[in-house]
Biotite code that builds the C-alpha atoms (Angstrom):
import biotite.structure as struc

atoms = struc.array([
    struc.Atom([140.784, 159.688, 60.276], chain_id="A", res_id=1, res_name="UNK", atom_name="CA", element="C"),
    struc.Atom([137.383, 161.580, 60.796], chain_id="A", res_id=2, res_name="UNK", atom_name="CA", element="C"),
    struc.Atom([134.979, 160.443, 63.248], chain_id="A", res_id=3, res_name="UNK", atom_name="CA", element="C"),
    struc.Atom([131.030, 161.139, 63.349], chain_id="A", res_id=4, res_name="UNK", atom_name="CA", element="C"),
    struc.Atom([131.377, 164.574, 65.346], chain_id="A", res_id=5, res_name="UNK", atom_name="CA", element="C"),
    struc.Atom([134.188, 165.516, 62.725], chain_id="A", res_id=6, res_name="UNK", atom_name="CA", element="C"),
    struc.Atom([131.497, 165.158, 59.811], chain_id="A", res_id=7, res_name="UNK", atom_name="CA", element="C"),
    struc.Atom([128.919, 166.683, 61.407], chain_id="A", res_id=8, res_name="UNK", atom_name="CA", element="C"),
    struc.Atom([131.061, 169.771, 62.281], chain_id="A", res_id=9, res_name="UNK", atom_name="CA", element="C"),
    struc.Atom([131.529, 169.472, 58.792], chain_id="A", res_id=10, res_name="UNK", atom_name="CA", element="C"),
    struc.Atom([127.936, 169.604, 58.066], chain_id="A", res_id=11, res_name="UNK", atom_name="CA", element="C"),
    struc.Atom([127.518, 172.818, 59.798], chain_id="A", res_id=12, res_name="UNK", atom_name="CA", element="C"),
    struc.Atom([130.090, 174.480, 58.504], chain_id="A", res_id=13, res_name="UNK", atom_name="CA", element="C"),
    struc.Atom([128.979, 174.131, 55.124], chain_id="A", res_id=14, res_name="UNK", atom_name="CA", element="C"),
    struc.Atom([125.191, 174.471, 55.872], chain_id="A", res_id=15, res_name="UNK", atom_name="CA", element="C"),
    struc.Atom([126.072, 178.167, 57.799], chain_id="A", res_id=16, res_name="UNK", atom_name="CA", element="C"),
    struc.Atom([128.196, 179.762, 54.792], chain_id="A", res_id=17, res_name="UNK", atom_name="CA", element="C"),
    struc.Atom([126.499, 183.101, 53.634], chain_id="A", res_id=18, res_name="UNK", atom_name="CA", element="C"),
    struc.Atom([126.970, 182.499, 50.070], chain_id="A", res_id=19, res_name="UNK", atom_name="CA", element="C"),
    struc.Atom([127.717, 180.518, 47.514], chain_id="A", res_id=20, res_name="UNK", atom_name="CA", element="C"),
    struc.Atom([131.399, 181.362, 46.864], chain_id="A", res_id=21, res_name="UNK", atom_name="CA", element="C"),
    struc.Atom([131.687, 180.858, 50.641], chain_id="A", res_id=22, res_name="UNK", atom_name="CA", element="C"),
    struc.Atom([130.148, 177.583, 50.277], chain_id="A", res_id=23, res_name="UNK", atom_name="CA", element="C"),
    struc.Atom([132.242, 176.131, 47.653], chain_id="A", res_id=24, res_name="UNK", atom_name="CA", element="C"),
    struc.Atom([135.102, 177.143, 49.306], chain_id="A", res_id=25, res_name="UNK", atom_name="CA", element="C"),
    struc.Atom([134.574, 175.603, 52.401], chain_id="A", res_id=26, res_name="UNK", atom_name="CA", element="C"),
    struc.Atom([132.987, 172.031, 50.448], chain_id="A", res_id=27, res_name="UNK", atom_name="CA", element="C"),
    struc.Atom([136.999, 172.487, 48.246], chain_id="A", res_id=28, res_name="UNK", atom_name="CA", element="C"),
    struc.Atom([138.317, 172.753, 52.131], chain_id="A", res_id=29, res_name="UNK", atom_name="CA", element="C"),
    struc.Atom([136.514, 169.453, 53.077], chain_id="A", res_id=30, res_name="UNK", atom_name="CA", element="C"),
    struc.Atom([137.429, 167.301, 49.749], chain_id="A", res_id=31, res_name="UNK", atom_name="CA", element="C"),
    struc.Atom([140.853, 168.321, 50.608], chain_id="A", res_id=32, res_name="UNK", atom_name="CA", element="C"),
    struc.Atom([140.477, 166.729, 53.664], chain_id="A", res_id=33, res_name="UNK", atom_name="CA", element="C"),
    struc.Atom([138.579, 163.471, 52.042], chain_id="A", res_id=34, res_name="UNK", atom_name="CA", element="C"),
    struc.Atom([135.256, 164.511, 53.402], chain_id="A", res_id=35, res_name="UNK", atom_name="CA", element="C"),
    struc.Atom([132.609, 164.865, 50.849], chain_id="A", res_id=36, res_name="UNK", atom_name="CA", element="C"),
    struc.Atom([129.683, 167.442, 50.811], chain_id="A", res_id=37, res_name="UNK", atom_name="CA", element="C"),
    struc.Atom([127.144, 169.138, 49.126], chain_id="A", res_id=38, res_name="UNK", atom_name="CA", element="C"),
    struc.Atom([125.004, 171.584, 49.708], chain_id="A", res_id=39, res_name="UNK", atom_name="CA", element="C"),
    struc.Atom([121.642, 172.846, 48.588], chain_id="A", res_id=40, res_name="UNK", atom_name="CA", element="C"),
    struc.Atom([118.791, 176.176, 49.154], chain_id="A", res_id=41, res_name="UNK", atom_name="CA", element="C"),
    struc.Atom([115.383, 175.121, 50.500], chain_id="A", res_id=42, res_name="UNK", atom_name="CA", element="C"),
    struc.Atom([112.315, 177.551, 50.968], chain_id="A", res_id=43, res_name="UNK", atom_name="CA", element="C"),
    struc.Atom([108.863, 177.902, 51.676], chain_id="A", res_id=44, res_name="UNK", atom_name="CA", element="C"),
    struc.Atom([106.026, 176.143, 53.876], chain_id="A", res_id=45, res_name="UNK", atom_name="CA", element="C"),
    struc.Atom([109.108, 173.716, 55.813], chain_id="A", res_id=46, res_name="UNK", atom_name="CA", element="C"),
    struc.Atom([106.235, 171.098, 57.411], chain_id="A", res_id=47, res_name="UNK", atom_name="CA", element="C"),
    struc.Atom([104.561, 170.866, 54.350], chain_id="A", res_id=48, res_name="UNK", atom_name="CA", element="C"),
    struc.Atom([107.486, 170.237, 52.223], chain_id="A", res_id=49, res_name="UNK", atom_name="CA", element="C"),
    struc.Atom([108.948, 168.043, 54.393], chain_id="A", res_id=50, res_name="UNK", atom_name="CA", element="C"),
    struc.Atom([109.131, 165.363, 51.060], chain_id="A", res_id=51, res_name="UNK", atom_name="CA", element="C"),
    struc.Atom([110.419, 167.907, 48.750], chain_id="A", res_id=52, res_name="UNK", atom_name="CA", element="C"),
    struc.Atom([113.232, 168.959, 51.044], chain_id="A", res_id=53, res_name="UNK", atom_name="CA", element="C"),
    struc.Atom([113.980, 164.845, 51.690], chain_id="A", res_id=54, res_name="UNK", atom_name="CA", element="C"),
    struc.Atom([114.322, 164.793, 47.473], chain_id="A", res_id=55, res_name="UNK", atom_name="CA", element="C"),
    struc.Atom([116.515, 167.628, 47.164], chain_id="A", res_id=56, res_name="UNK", atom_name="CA", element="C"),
    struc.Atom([118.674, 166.287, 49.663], chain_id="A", res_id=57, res_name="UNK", atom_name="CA", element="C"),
    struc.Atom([119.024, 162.958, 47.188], chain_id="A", res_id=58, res_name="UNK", atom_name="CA", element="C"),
    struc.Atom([119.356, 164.770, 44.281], chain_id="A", res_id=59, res_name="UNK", atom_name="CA", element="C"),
    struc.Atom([122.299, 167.269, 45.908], chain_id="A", res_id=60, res_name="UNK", atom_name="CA", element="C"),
    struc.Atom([123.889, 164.194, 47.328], chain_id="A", res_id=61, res_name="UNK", atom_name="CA", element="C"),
    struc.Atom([124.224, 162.169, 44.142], chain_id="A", res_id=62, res_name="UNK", atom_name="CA", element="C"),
    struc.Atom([124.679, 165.185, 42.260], chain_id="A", res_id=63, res_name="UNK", atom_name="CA", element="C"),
    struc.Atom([127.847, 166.032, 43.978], chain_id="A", res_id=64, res_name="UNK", atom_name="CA", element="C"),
    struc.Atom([129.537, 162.615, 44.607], chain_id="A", res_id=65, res_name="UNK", atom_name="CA", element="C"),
    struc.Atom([128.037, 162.304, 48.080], chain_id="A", res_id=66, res_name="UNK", atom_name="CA", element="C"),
    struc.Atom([126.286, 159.465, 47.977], chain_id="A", res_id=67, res_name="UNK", atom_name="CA", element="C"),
    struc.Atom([125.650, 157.075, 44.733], chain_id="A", res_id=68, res_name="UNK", atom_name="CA", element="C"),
    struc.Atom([121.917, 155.898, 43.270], chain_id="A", res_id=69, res_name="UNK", atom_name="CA", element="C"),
    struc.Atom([120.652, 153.020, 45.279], chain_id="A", res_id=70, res_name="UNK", atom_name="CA", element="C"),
    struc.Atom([117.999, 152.365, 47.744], chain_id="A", res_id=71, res_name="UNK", atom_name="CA", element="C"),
    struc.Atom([120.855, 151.741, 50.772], chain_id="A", res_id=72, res_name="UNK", atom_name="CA", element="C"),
    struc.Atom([122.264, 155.099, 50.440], chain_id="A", res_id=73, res_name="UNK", atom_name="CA", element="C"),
    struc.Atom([119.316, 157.267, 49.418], chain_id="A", res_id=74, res_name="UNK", atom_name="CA", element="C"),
    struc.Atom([117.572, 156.003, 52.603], chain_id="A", res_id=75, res_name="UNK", atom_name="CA", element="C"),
    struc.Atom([120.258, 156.482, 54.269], chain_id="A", res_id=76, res_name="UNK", atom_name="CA", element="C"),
    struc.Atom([120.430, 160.394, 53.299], chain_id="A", res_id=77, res_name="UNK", atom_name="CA", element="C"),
    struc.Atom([116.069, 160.793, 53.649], chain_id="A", res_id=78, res_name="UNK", atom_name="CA", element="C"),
    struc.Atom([116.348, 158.761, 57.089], chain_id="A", res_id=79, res_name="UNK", atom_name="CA", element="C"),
    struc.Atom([119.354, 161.738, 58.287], chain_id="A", res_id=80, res_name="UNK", atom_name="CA", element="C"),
    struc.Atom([117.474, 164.553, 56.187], chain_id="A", res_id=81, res_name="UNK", atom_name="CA", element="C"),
    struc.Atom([113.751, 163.609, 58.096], chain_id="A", res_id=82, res_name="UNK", atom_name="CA", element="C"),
    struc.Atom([115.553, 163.380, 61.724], chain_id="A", res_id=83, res_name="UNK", atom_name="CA", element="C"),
    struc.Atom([117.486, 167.066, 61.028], chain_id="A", res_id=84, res_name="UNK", atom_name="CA", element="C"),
    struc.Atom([113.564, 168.288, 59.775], chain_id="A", res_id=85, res_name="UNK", atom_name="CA", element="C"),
    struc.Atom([112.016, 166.565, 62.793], chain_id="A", res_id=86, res_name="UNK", atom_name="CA", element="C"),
    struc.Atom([114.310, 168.866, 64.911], chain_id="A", res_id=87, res_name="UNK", atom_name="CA", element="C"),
    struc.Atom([112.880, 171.886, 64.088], chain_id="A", res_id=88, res_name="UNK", atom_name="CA", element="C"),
    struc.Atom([109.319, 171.253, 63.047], chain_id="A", res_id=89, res_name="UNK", atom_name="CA", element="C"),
    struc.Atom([107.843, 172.346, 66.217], chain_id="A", res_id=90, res_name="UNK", atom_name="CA", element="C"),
    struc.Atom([109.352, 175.567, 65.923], chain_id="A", res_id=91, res_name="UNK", atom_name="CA", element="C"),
    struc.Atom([108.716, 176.051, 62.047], chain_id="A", res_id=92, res_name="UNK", atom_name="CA", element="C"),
    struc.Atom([104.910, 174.039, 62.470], chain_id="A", res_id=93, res_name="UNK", atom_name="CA", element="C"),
    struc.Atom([102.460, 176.771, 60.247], chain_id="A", res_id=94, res_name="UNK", atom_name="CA", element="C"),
    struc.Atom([105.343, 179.205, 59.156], chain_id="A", res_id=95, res_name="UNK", atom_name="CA", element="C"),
    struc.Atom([107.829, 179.605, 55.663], chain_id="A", res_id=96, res_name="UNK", atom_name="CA", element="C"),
    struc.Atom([111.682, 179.269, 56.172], chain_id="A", res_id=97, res_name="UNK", atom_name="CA", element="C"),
    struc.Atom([114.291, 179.533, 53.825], chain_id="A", res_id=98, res_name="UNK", atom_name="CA", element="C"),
    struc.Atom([118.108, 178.420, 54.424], chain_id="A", res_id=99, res_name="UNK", atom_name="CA", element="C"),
    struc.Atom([120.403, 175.190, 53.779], chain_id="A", res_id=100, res_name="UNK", atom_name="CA", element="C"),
    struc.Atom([120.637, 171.760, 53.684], chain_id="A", res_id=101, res_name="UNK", atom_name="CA", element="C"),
    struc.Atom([124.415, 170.679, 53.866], chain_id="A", res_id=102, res_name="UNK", atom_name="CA", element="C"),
    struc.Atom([125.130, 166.729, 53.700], chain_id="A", res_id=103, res_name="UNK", atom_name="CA", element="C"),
    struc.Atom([128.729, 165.701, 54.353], chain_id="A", res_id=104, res_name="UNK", atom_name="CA", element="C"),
    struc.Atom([129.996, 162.516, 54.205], chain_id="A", res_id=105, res_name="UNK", atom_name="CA", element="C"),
    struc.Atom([133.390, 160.803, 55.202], chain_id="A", res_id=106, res_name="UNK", atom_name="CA", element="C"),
    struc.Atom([133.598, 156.486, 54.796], chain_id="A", res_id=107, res_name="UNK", atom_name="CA", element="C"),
    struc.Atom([130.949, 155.599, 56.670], chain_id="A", res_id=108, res_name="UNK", atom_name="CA", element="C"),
    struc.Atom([129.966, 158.646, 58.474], chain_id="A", res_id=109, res_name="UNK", atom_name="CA", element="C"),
    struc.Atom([126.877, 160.657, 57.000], chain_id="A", res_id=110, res_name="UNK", atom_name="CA", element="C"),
    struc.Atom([125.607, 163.603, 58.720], chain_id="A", res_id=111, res_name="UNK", atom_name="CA", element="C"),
    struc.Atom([122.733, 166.022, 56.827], chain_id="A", res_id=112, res_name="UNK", atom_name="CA", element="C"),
    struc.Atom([122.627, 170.077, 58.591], chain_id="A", res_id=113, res_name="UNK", atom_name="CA", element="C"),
    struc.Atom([119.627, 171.937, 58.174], chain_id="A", res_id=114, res_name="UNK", atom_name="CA", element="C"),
    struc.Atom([119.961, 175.781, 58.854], chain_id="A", res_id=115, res_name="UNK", atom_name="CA", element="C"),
    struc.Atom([117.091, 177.814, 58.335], chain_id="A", res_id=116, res_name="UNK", atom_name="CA", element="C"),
    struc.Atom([115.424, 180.974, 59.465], chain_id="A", res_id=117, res_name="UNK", atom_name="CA", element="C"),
    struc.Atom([111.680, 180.414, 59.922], chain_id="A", res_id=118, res_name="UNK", atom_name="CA", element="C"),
    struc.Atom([108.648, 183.365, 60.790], chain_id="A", res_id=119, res_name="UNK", atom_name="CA", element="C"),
    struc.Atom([106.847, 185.975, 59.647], chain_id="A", res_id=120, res_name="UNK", atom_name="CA", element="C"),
    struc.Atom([107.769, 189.006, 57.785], chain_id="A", res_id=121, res_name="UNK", atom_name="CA", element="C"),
    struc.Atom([110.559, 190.263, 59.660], chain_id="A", res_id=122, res_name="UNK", atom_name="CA", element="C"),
    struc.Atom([110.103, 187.687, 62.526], chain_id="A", res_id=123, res_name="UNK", atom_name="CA", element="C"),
    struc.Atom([112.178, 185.215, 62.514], chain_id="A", res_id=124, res_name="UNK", atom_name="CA", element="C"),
    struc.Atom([113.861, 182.349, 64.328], chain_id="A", res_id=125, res_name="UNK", atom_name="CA", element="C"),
    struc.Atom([117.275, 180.580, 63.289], chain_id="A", res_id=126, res_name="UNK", atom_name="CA", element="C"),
    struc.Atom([116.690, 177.175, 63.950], chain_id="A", res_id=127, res_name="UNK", atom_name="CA", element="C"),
    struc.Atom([119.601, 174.096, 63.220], chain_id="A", res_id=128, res_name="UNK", atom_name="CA", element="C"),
    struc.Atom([118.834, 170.508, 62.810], chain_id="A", res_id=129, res_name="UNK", atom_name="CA", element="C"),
    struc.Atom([121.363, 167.866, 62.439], chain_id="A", res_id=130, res_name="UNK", atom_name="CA", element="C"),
    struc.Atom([120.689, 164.224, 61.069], chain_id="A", res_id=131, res_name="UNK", atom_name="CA", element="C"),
    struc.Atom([123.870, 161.266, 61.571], chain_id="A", res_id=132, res_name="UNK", atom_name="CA", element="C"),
    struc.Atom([123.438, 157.468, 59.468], chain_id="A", res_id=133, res_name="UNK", atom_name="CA", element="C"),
    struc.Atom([125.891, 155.172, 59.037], chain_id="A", res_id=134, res_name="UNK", atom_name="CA", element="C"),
    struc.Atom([127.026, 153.355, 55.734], chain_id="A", res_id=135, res_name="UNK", atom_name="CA", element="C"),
    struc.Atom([129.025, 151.103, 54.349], chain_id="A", res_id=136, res_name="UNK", atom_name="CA", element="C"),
    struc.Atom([132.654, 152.709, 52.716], chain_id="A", res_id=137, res_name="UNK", atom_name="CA", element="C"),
])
């Protein structure tokens, strides 16, 4: 049995991977272990496409057996998604970032990573945010 802090370690582990391959190995890892996850790239102005990001994670999470289409759970993934964003928009406020969103979900537990590197040019930050909601199994 996997608690919150399990899924969310989850959620970073997938969100961190340095490629693809390395991601779907790791989300293989976590089915294994009945925790679902998916994973998807996000880019560009972050506080500006705060809504965009919130709709890729949706579309990742149904996509991949996450979560299914209805209002309960899709607010339940933009309400994790906008708390992980809130965590580093004072730090990406006015700049581009590029990185992952990782959503992982076990019964109830849902927790959303976001793991970006924001700047200019060659100056960047790393910056992590990490959402947690609760849902019916």
């Amino acid at each position: 049995m996997y608690d919150s802090v399990d899924v969310a370690r989850a959620a970073i582990k997938v969100a961190i991977t340095p490629s693809r391959q390395a991601e779907e190995t790791v989300i293989l890892k976590l089915g294994d272990k009945g925790i679902r996850s998916a994973a998807v790239d996000i880019g560009g102005d972050v506080v500006n496409s705060i809504h965009n990001i919130i709709e890729k994670a949706i579309m990742a999470s149904r996509k991949n057996g996450v979560t299914e289409e209805c209002h309960v759970e899709d607010g339940a993934i933009a309400g994790a998604t906008r708390e992980a964003l809130m965590q580093i928009a004072e730090k990406a406020t006015g700049l581009n970032g590029g990185g992952k969103i990782a959503i992982c979900r076990h019964k109830e537990h849902l927790s959303v990573c976001v793991f970006m590197s924001i700047g200019l040019l060659y100056l960047n930050e790393v910056v992590i945010g990490l959402g947690h909601r609760s849902l019916p199994e």
